[in-house]
N, C-alpha and C positions, 0 to 999 in steps of 0.2 A: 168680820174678823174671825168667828167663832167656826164659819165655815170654811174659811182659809186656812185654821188650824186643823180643822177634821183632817182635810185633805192632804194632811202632809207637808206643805208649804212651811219654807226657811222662815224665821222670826223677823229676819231682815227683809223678806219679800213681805211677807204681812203689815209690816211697817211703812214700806214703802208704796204700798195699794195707799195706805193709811193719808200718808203725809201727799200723794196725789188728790188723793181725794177731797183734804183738808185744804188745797192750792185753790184748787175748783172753785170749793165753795168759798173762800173769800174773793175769790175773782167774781164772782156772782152778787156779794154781797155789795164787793165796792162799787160796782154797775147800779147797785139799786135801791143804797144806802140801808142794807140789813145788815144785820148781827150776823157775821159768820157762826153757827153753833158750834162748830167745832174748836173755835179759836180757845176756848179754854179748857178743852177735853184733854187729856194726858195721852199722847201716843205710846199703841205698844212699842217696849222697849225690844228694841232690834236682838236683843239678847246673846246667846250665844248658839250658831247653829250645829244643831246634832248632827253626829258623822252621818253620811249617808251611803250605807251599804250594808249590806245582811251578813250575818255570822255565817259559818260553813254550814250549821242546821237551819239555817231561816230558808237559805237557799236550795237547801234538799227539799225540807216542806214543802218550799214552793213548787220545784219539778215535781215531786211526788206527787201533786195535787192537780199539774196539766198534764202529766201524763194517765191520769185517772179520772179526770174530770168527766164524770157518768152526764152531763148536763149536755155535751158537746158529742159530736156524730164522733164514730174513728178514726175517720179522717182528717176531721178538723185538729185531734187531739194530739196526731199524728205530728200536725201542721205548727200547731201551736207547741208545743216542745221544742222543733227545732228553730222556729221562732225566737222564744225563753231561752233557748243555749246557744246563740250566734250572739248572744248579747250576755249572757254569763259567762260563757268559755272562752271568746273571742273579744269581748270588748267594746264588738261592735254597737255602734249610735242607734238609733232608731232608724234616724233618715237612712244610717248607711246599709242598715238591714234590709228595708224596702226597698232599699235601689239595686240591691243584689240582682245580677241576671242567672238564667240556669248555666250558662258560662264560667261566672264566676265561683261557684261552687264546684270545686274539682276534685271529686271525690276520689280518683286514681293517685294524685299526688296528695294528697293530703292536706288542703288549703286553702283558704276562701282570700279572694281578690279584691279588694276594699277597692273601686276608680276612683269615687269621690269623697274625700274625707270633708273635716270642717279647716276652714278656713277660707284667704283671700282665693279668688279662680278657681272652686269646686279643691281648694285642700290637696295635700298630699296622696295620691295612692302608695295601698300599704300592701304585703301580701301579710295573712296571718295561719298560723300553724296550726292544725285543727287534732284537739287531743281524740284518742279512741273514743271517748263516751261521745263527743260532740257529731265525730265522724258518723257513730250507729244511727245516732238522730238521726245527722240530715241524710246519710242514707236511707232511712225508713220512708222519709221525706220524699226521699228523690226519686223513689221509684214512681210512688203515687204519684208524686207533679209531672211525671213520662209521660200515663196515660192520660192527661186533661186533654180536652181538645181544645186548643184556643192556641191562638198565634201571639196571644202576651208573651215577652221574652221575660219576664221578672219570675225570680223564683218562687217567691211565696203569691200563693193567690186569694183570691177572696173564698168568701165560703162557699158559693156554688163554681169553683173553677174557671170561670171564663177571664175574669178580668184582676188586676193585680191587688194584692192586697192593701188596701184602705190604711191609712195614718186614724182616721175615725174609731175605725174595728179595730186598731190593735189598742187604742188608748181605750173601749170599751171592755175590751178580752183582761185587760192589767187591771182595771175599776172592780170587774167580777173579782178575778183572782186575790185581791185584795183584800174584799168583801168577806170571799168563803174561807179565807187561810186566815184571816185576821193579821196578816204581815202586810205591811205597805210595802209595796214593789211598785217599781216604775222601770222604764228604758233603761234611765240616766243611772238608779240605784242598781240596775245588773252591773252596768258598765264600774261602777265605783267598787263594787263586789272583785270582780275581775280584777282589776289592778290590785287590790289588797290583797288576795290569795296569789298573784304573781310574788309581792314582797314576802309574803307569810312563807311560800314555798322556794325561796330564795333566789329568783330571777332577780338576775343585776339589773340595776334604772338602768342600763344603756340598753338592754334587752326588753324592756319592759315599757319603754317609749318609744320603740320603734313597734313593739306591738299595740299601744293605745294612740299611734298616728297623732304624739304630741311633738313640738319641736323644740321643744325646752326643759329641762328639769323642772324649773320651776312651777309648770303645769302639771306636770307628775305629780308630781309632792302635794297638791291640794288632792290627789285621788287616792293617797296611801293611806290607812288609819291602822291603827293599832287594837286586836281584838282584845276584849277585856280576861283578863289573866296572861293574855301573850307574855308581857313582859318579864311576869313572874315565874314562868317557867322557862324564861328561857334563862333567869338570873339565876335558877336553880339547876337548873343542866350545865351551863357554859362558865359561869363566875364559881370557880374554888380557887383554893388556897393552901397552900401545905403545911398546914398550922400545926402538927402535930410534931 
C-alpha cells in the first residue's frame, strides 16, 4: 500500500489492489480452513482522488527540465521534448503518441493525425492543431528522425535510432523525470493538464472534445479541473456591481 502511494496511484486504485487481495486470501483460506488475516484489517479508505494534472508552472518545470536534461545525449533530449509535448500540447495518449507515423506529423500544415484513438475498433481518428511552441519541438525533432537510417515508419525512435520507441522507455524516461523534478508526471497527467489549460484559455467543450478524441461531454468533464485561485480571480475580474 505504502508503495502504491509513493507512486502516485488513485486511493480508489489502492483500495482496490486492497480489497483484491483481501478476495484471494479468503479464497485460500476457505480451501484450507485458515484464518484469512486480512478479514479483520480495515481497508484503505478509497478516499477522495486528487485532481490529476499539473499547474501552468509544474508543467514548464517539467519541459524545462527535459529539454535540459544534462543526463541524456542531445538527441535524446531533443526527442524526449517532443515526446512531453505531443502529450501536453496536443492531448495526445501515450499509446497514441507511439503510434504516430512520420506521416502523421505534418509539419507543413500544422498538425498531427491521431488514426487510432481509444475506444471500440481502434477509436475515433482526430486531426489536432499543433500550437508554435509544439510545432518548434517537433520540428527540432523532425529533422534528426530524417537522418536515422532505419525503415521504422514510427516517429519517435528508441535511443539508438533503428527501431521504434518503447512503451518500457518511455514509462522509464517519466520515472527519471519524476524523480529529478520532484513533480509526478505521467502520460495520462499531460493529457489531463492539456484539457484544463484548453478550459483555462477558453476553448468551448465542443472544441475541446473533438481535440481530446472524447465522444461525450461527460468524459470531458472528468478531465476539466479548476486551478487553485482560478476562481477567485476570475470572481474579481468578471463579478461587479454598480453599487455606488
Amino acid at each position: 500500500v505504502g508503495a502504491m502511494h509513493e507512486q502516485g496511484l488513485a486511493r480508489s486504485t489502492v483500495s482496490n489492489y486492497w480489497r483484491g487481495v483481501r478476495l484471494l486470501f479468503a479464497r485460500v483460506a476457505d480451501d484450507h480452513g485458515m484464518l484469512n488475516p486480512l478479514e479483520y484489517v480495515r481497508a484503505p479508505h478509497p478516499g477522495v482522488t486528487p485532481p490529476r494534472f499539473l499547474t501552468p508552472q509544474a508543467a514548464e518545470t517539467v519541459m524545462r527540465f527535459v529539454r535540459n536534461d544534462t543526463s541524456a545525449r542531445p538527441a535524446l533530449r531533443t526527442r524526449n521534448a517532443a515526446l512531453f509535448a505531443v502529450m501536453l500540447l496536443a492531448g495526445l495518449r501515450r499509446a497514441e503518441a507511439l503510434g504516430l507515423l512520420v506521416e502523421d506529423v505534418d509539419l507543413d500544415a500544422g498538425v498531427i493525425r491521431v488514426r487510432y484513438g481509444k475506444g471500440r475498433h481502434g477509436g475515433k481518428p482526430r486531426t489536432v492543431p499543433m500550437t508554435p511552441q509544439l510545432t518548434t519541438l517537433c520540428t527540432a525533432y523532425g529533422r534528426l528522425r530524417a537522418r536515422a537510417v532505419t525503415a521504422v515508419p514510427a516517429f519517435f525512435l528508441g535511443s539508438r535510432g533503428r527501431t521504434a520507441l518503447s512503451e518500457s522507455t518511455v514509462m522509464r524516461l517519466f520515472r527519471r523525470v519524476s524523480r529529478r523534478t520532484g513533480i509526478h508526471v505521467s502520460p495520462h497527467r499531460l493529457r489531463h493538464t492539456f484539457c484544463t489549460l484548453l478550459s483555462v484559455s477558453g476553448v468551448s467543450d465542443r472544441l475541446a472534445r473533438e481535440a481530446m478524441g472524447h465522444a461525450d461531454y461527460t468524459t470531458l468533464q472528468r478531465y476539466q479541473h479548476v486551478y487553485e485561485g482560478e476562481l477567485a480571480a476570475e470572481l474579481s475580474a468578471k463579478l461587479r456591481l454598480d453599487l455606488d
